[in-house]
SELUMGU-546152 format. One record per residue (C-alpha): residue number from 0; residue in one letter; x, y, z. Coordinates in pm, whole numbers, plus 50000, padded with zeros to 5 digits. Each point is the difference from the previous one (the first is absolute). Example, Ala and Ser with C-alpha at 12.3 -4.5 7.8 and 13.67 -1.06 7.14 Angstrom:
<pts>
<num: 0; residu: a; xx: 51230; yy: 49550; zz: 50780>
<num: 1; residu: s; xx: 50137; yy: 50344; zz: 49934>
</pts>
This chain:
<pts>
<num: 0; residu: x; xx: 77738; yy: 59517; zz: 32634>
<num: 1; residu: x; xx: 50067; yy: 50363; zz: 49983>
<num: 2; residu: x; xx: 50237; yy: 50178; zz: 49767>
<num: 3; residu: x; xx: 50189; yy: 50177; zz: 50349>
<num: 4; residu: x; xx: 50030; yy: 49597; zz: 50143>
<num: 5; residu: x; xx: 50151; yy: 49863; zz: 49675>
<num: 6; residu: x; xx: 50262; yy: 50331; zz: 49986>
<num: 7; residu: x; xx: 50094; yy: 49893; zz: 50380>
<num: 8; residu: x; xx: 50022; yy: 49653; zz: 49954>
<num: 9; residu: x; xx: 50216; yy: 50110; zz: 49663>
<num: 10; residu: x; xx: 50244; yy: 50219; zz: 50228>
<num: 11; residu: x; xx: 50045; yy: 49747; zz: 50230>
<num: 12; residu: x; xx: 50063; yy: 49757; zz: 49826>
<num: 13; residu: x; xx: 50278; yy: 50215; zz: 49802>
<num: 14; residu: x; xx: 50086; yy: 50090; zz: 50307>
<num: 15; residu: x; xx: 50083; yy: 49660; zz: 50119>
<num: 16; residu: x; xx: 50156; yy: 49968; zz: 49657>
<num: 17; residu: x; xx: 50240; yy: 50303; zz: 50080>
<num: 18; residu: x; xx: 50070; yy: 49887; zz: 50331>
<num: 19; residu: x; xx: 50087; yy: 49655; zz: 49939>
<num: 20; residu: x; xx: 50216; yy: 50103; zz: 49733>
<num: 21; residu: x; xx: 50195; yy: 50212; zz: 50244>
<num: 22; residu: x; xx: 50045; yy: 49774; zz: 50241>
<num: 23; residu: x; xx: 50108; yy: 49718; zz: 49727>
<num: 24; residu: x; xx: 50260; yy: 50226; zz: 49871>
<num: 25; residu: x; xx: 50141; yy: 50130; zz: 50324>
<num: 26; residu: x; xx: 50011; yy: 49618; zz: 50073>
<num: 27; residu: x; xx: 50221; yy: 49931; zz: 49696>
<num: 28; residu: x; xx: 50199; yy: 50325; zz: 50062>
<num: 29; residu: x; xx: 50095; yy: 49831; zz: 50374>
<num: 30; residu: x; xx: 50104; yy: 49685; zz: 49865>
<num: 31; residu: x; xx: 50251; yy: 50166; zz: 49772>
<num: 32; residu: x; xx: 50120; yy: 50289; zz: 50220>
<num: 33; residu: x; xx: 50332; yy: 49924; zz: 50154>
<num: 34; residu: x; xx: 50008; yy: 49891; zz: 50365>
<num: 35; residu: x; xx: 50341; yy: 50184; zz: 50114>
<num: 36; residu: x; xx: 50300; yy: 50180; zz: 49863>
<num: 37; residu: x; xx: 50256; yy: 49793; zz: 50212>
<num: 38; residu: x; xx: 50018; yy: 49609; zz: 50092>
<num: 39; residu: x; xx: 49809; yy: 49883; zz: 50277>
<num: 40; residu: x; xx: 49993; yy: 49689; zz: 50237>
<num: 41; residu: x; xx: 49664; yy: 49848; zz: 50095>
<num: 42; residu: x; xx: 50004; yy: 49706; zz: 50174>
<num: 43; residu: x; xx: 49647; yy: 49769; zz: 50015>
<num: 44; residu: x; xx: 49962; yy: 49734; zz: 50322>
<num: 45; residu: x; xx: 49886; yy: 49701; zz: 49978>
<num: 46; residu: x; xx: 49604; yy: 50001; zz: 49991>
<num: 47; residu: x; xx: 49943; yy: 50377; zz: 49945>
<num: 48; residu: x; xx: 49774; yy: 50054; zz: 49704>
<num: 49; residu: x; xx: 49952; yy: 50302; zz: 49738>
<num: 50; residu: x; xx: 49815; yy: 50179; zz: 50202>
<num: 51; residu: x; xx: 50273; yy: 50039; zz: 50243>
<num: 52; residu: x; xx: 50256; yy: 50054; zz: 49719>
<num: 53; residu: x; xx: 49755; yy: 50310; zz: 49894>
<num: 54; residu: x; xx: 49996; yy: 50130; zz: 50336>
<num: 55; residu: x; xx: 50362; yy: 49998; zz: 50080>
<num: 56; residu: x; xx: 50055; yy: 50159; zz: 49648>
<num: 57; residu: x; xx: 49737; yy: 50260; zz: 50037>
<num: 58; residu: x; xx: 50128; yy: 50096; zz: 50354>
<num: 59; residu: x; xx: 50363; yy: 50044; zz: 49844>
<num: 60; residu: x; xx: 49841; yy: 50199; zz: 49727>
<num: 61; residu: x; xx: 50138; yy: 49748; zz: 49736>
<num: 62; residu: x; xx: 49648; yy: 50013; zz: 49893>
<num: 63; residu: x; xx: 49745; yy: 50283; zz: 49965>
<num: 64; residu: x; xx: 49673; yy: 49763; zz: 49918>
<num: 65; residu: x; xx: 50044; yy: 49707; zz: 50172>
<num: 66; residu: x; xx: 49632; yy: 49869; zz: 49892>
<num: 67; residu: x; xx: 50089; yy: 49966; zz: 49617>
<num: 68; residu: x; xx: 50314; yy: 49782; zz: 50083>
<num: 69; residu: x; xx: 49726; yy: 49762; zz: 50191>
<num: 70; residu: x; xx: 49750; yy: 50056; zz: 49726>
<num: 71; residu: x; xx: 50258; yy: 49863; zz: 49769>
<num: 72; residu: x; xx: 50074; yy: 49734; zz: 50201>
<num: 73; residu: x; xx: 49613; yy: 49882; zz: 49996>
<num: 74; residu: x; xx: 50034; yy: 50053; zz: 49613>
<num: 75; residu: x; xx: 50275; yy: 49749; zz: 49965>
<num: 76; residu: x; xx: 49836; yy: 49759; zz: 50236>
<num: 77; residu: x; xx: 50354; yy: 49863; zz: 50150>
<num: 78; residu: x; xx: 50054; yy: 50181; zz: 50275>
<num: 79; residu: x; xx: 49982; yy: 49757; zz: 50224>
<num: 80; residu: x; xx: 50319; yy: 49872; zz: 49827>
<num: 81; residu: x; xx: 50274; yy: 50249; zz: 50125>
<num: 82; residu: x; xx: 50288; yy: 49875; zz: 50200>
<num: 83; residu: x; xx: 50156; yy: 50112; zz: 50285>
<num: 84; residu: x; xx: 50366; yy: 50138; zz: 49977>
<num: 85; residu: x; xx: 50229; yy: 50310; zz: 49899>
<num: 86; residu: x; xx: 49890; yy: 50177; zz: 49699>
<num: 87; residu: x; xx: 50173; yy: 50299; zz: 49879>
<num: 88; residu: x; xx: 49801; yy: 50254; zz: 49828>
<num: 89; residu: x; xx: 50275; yy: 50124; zz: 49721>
<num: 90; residu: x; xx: 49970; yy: 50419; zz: 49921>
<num: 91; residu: x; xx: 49785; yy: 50034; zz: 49758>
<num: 92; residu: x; xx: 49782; yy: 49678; zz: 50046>
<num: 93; residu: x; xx: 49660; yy: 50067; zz: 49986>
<num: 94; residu: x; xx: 49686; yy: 49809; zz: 50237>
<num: 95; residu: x; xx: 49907; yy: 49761; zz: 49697>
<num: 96; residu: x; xx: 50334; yy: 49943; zz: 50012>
<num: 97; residu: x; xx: 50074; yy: 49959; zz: 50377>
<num: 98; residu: x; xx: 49659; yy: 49779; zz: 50031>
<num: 99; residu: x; xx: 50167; yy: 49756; zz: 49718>
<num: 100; residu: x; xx: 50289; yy: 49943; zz: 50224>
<num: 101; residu: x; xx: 49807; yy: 49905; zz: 50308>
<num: 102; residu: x; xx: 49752; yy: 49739; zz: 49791>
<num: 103; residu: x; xx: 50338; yy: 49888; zz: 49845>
<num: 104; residu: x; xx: 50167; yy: 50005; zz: 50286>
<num: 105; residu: x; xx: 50312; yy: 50134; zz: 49901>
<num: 106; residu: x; xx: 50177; yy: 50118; zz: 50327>
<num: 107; residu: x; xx: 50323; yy: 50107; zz: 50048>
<num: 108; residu: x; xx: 50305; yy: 49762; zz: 49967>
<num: 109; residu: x; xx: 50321; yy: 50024; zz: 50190>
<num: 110; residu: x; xx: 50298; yy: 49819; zz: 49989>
<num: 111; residu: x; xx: 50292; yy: 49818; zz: 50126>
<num: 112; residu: x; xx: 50291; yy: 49860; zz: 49863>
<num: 113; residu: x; xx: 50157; yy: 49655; zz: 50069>
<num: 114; residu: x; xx: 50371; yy: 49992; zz: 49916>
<num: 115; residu: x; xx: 50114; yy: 49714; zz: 49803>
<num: 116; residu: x; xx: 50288; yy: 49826; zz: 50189>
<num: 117; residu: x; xx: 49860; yy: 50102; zz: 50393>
<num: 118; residu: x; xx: 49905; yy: 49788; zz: 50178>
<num: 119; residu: x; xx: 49671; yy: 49942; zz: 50214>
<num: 120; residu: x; xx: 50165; yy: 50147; zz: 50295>
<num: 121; residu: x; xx: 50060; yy: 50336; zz: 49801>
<num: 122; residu: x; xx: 49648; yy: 49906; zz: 49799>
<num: 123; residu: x; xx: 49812; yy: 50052; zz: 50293>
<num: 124; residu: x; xx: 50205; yy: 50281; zz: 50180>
<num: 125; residu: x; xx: 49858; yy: 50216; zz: 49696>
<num: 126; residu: x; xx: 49687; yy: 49815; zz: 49968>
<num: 127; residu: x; xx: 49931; yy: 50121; zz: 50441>
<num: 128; residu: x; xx: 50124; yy: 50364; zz: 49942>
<num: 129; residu: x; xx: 49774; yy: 50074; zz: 49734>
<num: 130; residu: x; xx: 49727; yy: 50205; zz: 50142>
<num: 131; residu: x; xx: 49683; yy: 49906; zz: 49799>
<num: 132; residu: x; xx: 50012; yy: 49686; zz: 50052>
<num: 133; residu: x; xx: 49813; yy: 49820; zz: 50254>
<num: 134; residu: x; xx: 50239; yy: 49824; zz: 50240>
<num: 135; residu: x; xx: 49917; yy: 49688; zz: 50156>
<num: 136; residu: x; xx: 50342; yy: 49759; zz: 49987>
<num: 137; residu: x; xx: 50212; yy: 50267; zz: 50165>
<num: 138; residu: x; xx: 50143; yy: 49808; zz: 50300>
<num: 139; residu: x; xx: 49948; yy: 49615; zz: 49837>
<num: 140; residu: x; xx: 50225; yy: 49780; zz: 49914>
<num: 141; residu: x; xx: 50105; yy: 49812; zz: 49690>
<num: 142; residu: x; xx: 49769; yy: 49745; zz: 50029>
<num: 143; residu: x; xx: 49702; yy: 50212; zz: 50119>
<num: 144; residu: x; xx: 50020; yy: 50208; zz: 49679>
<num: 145; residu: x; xx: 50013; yy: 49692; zz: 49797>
<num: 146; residu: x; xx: 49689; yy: 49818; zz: 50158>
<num: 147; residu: x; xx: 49798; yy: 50347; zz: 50004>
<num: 148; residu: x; xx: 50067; yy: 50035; zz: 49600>
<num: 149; residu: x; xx: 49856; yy: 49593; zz: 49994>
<num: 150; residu: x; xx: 50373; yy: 49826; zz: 49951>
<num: 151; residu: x; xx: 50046; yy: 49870; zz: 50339>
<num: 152; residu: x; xx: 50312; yy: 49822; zz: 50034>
<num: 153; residu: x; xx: 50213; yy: 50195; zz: 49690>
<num: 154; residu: x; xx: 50337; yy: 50139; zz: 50046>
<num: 155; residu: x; xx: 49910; yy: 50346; zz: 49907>
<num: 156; residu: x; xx: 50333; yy: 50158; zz: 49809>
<num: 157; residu: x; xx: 49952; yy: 50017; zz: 49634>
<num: 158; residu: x; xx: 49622; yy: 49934; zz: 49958>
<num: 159; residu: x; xx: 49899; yy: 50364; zz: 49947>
<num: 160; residu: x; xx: 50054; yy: 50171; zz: 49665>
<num: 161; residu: x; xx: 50193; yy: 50297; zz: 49944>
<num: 162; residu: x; xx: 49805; yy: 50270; zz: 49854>
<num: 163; residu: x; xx: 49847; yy: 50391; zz: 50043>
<num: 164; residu: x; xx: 49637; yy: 49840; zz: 50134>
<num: 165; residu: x; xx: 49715; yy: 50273; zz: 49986>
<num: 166; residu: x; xx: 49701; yy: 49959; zz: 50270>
<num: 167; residu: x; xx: 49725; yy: 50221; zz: 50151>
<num: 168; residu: x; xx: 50034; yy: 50186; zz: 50339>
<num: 169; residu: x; xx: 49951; yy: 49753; zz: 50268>
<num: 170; residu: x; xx: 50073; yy: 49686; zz: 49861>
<num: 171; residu: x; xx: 50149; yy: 49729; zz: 50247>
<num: 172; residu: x; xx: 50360; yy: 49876; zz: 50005>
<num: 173; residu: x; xx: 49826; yy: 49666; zz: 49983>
<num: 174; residu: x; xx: 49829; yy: 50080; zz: 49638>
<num: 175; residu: x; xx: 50306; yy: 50152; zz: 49904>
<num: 176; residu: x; xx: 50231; yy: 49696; zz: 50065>
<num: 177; residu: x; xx: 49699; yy: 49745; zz: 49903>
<num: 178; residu: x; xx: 50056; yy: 50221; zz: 49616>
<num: 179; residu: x; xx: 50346; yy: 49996; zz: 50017>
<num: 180; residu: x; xx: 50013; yy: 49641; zz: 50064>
<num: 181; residu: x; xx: 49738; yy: 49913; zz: 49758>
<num: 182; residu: x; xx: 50227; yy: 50136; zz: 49764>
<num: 183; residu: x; xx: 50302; yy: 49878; zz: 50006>
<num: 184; residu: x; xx: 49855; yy: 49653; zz: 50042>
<num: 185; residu: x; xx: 49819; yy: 50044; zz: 49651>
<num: 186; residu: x; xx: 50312; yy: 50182; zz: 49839>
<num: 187; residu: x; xx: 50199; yy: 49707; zz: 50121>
<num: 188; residu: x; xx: 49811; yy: 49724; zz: 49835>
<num: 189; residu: x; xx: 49900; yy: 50146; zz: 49745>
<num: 190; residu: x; xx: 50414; yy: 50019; zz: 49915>
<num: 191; residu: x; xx: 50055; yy: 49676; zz: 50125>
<num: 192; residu: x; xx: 49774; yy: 49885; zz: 49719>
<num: 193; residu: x; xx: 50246; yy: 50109; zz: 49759>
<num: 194; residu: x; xx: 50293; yy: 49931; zz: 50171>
<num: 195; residu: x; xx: 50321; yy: 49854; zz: 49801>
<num: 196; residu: x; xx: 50088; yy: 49619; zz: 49976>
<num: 197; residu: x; xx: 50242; yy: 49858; zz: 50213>
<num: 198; residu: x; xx: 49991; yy: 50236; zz: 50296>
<num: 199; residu: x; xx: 50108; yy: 49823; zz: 50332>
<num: 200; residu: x; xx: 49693; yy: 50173; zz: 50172>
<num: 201; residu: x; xx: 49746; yy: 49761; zz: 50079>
<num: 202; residu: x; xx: 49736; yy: 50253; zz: 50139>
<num: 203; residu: x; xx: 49882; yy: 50349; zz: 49953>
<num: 204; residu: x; xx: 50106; yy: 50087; zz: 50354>
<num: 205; residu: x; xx: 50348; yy: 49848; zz: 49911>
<num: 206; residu: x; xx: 50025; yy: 50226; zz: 49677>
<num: 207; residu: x; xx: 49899; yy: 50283; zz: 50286>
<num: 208; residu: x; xx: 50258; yy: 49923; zz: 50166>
<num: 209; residu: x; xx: 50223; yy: 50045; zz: 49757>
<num: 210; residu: x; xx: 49858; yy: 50309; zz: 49842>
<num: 211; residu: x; xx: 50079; yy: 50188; zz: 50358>
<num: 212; residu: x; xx: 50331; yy: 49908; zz: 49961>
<num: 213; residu: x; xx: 50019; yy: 50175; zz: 49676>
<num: 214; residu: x; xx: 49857; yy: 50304; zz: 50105>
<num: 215; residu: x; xx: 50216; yy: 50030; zz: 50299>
<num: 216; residu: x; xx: 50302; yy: 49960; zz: 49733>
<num: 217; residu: x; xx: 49897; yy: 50181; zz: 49764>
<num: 218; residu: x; xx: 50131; yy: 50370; zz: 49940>
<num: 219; residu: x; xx: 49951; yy: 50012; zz: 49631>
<num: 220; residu: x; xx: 49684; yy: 49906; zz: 49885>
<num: 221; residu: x; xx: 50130; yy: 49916; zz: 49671>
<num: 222; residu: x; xx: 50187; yy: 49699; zz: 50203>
<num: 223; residu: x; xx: 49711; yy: 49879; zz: 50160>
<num: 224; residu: x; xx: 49954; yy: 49616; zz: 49775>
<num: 225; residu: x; xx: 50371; yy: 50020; zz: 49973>
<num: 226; residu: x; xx: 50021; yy: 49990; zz: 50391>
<num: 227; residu: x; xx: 49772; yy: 49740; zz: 49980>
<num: 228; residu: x; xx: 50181; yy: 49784; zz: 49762>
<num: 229; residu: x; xx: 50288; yy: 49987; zz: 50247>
<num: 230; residu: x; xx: 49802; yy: 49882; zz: 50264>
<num: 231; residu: x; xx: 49789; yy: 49749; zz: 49769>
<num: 232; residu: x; xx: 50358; yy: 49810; zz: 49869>
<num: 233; residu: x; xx: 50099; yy: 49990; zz: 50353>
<num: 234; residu: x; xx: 49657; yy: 49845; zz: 50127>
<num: 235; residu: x; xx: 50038; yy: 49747; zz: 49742>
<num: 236; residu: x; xx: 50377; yy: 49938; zz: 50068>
<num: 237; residu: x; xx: 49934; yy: 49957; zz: 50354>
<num: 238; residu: x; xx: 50256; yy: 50329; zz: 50080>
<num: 239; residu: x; xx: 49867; yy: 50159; zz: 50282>
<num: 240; residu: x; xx: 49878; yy: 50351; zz: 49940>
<num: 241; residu: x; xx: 50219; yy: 50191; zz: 50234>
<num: 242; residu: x; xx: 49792; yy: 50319; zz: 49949>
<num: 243; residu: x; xx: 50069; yy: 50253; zz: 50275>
<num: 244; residu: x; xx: 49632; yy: 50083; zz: 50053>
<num: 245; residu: x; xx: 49913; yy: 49688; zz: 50073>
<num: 246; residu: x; xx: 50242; yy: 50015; zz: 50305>
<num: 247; residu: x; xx: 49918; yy: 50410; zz: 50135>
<num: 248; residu: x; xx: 49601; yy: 49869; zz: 50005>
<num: 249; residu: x; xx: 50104; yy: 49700; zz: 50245>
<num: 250; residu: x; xx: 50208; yy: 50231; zz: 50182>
<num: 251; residu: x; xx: 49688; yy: 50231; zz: 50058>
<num: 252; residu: x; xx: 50061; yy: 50297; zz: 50226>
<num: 253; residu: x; xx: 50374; yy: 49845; zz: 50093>
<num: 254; residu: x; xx: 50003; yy: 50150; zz: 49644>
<num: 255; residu: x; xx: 50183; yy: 50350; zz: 50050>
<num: 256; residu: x; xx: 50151; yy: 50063; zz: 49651>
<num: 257; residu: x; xx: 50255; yy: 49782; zz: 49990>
<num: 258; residu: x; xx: 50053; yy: 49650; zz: 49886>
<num: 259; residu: x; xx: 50276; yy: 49809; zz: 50232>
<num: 260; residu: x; xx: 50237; yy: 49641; zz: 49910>
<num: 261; residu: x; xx: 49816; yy: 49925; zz: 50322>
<num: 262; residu: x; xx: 49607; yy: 50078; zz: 49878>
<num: 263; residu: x; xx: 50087; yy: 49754; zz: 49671>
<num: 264; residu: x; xx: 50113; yy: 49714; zz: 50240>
<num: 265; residu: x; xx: 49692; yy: 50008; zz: 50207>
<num: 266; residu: x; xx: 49745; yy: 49776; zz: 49950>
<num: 267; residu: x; xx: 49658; yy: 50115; zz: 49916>
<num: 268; residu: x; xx: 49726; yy: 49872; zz: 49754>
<num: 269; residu: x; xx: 50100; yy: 50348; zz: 49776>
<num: 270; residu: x; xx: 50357; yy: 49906; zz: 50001>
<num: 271; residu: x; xx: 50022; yy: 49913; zz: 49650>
<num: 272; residu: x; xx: 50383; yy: 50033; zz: 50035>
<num: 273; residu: x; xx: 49961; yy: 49660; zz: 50206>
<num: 274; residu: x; xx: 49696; yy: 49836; zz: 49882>
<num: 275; residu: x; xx: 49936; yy: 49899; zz: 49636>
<num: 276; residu: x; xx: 49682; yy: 50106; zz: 49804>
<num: 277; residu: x; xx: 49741; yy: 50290; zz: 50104>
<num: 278; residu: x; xx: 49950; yy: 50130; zz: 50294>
<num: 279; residu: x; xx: 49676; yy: 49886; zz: 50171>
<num: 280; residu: x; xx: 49776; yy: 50303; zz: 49959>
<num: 281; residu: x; xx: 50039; yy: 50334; zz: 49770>
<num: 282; residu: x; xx: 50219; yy: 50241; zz: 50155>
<num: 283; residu: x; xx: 49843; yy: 50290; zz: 49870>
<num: 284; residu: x; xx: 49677; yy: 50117; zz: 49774>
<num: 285; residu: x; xx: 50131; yy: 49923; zz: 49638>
<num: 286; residu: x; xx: 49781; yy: 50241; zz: 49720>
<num: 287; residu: x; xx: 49892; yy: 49883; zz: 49709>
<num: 288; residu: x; xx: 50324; yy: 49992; zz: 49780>
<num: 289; residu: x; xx: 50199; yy: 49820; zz: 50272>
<num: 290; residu: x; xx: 49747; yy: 49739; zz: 49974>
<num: 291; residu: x; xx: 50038; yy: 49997; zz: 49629>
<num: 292; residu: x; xx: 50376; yy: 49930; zz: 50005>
<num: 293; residu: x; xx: 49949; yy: 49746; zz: 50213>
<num: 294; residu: x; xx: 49791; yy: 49811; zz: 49723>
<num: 295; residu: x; xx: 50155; yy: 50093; zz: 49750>
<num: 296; residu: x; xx: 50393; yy: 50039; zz: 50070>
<num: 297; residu: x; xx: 50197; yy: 50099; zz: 49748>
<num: 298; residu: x; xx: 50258; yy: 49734; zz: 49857>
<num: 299; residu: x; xx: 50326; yy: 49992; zz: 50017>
<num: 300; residu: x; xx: 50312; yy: 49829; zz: 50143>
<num: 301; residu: x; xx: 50047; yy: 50231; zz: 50309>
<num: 302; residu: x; xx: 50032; yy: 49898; zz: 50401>
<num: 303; residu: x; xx: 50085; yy: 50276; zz: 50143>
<num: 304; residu: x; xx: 49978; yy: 50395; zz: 50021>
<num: 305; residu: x; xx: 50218; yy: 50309; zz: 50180>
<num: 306; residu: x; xx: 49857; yy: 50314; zz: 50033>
<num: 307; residu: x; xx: 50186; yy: 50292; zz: 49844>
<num: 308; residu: x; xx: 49848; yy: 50238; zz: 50231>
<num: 309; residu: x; xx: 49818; yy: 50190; zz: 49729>
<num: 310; residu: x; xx: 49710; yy: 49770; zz: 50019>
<num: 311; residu: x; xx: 50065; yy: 49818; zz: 49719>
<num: 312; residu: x; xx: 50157; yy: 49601; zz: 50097>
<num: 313; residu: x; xx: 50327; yy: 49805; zz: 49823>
<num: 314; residu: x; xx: 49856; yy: 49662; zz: 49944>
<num: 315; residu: x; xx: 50259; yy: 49699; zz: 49928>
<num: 316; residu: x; xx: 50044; yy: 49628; zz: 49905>
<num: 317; residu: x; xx: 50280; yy: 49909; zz: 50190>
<num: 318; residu: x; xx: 50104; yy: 50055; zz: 50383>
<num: 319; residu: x; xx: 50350; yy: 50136; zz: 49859>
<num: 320; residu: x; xx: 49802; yy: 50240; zz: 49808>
<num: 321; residu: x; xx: 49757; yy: 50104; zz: 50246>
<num: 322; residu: x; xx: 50297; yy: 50027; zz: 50317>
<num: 323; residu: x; xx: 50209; yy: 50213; zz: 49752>
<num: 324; residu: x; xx: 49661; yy: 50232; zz: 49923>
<num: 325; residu: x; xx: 50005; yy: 49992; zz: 50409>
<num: 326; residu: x; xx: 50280; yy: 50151; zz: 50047>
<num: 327; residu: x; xx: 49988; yy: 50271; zz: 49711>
<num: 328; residu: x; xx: 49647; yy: 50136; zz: 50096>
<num: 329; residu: x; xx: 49981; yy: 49916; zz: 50369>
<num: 330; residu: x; xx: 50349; yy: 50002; zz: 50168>
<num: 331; residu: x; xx: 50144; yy: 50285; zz: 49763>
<num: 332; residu: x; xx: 50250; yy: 49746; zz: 49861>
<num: 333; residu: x; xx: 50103; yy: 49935; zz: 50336>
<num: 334; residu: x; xx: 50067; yy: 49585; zz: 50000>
<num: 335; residu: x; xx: 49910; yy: 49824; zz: 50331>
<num: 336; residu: x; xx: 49779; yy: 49728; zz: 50138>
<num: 337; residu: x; xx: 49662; yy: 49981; zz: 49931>
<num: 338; residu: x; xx: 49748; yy: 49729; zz: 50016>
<num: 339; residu: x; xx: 49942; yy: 49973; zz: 49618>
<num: 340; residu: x; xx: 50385; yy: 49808; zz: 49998>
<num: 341; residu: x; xx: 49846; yy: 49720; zz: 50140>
<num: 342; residu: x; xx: 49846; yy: 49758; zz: 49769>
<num: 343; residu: x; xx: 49747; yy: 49919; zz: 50226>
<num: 344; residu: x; xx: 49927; yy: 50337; zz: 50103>
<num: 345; residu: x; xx: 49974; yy: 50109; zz: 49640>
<num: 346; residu: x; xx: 49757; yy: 50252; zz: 49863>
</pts>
């Protein structure tokens, strides 16, 4: 071989050598350059591939080399494991850093907030205005909802638990109650486990029950197993509860801000002014410390309790007590007949 074929073969190969190096670097210098100055949405449907995310990025001019990103792809080997969603590509972030997201699949989460103390009426009057959620219950009833979430035959009020629940873009209000039911149910045995002795609860769904009374009482949280202790002695003394909530949920939309003599004589199964123990569903969605009052009351001697109209409640021993507390914080020391002088309207 000649000396002029070995200097060519020499050149190219440093050549090559050059080149590659180049191109290696520039690589590297992609991966690590920052993708935008400002926050962007990118949303990835279902089935679309990398190839498509490059595209879409490269026609935006997110990205300037759209080859390296797939090139780094192939390099990781796990392409084929990005998921479909809403990612957002912080300011800043750079297209090792984007690519992580979509193999992690870390898409955007939104949010909605279920109150403690609504009830699944105002649940899912939030839950069918929120716009990113996919809305397929929207004109069925009770009992549809409950069969499409796989609890056919429930009485839906108090089942769902009260919290600020994150979820992608698009997720149904099916998966969304199916979560929210999932939870409460384990939250709810998993306190019934270590429930107090001696409770006159026999069930979970009675201490339920009970716990959505408590919420609906409550305006302090401080009072919350307080609250419950009232109702616990009266359970066990067979006093009937004689909780106004109890009556304005089996008044439903008759309900109009007011509670009447007339609306405590009525008859209902709510009407725990005329029927002794608990009601025979929740009347509301009780959160996690209403449900821990209710199994594990605080102790004490009290029956009954007056607001004060700051929030906070008067709680007493006797019916003397509790009609004198009635009159100083509800009828402004004005005396007159109320149901509480009644022995067996006490509460």
């Amino acid at each position: 071989m000649s000396r002029l074929l070995y200097r060519l073969i020499a050149v190219s190969i440093l050549a090559a050598a050059i080149g590659g190096g180049w191109l290696w670097n520039d690589y590297r210098l992609f991966l690590q350059t920052p993708m935008t100055d400002k926050p962007l949405s990118y949303m990835l449907e279902p089935g679309a591939n990398l190839t498509r995310v490059v595209r879409d990025l490269a026609r935006q001019g997110v990205i300037a080399k759209p080859r390296y990103l797939l090139f780094h792809a192939r390099l990781q080997g796990n392409a084929n494991r990005i998921g479909a969603g809403e990612y957002l590509i912080d300011a800043g972030s750079t297209p090792a850093e984007f690519y992580q997201q979509l193999v992690d699949g870390k898409v955007v989460q939104h949010a909605l907030t279920i109150v403690e103390g609504w009830s699944f009426r105002q649940m899912m009057a939030a839950l069918n205005a929120h716009p990113l959620i996919k809305h397929t219950l929207t004109d069925a009833g009770d009992a549809q909802i409950m069969a499409a979430i796989g609890h056919a035959g429930e009485h839906p009020e108090g089942r769902f638990l009260p919290d600020t629940w994150h979820f992608p873009r698009g997720i149904s209000d099916v998966e969304f109650l199916r979560r929210a039911y999932a939870a409460m149910q384990a939250y709810l045995m998993q306190e019934w486990q270590k429930r107090d002795t001696g409770l006159p609860l026999k069930t979970p769904y009675e201490a339920l029950i009970l716990a959505s009374i408590v919420e609906k009482e409550t305006g302090l949280a401080s009072e919350r197993p307080a609250i419950a202790g009232v109702f616990i002695r009266r359970l066990q003394k067979r006093i009937r509860l004689q909780t106004d909530p109890t009556v304005i949920y089996g008044m439903g939309e008759r309900y109009k801000g007011n509670i009447r003599r007339a609306d405590l004589k009525r008859d209902t199964p709510y009407n725990t002014y005329r029927h002794h123990g608990l009601p025979p569903t929740p009347i509301a969605l009780p959160g996690r410390a209403a449900i821990r009052a209710a199994l594990h009351p605080a102790p004490g001697d009290a029956l009954y309790f007056v607001a004060r109209g700051d929030g906070s409640h008067y709680f007493s021993a006797t019916l003397e007590e509790h009609n004198r507390a009635v009159i100083k914080y509800q009828l402004k020391g004005r005396k007159r007949s109320f149901s509480s002088y009644k022995a067996e309207d006490k509460k």
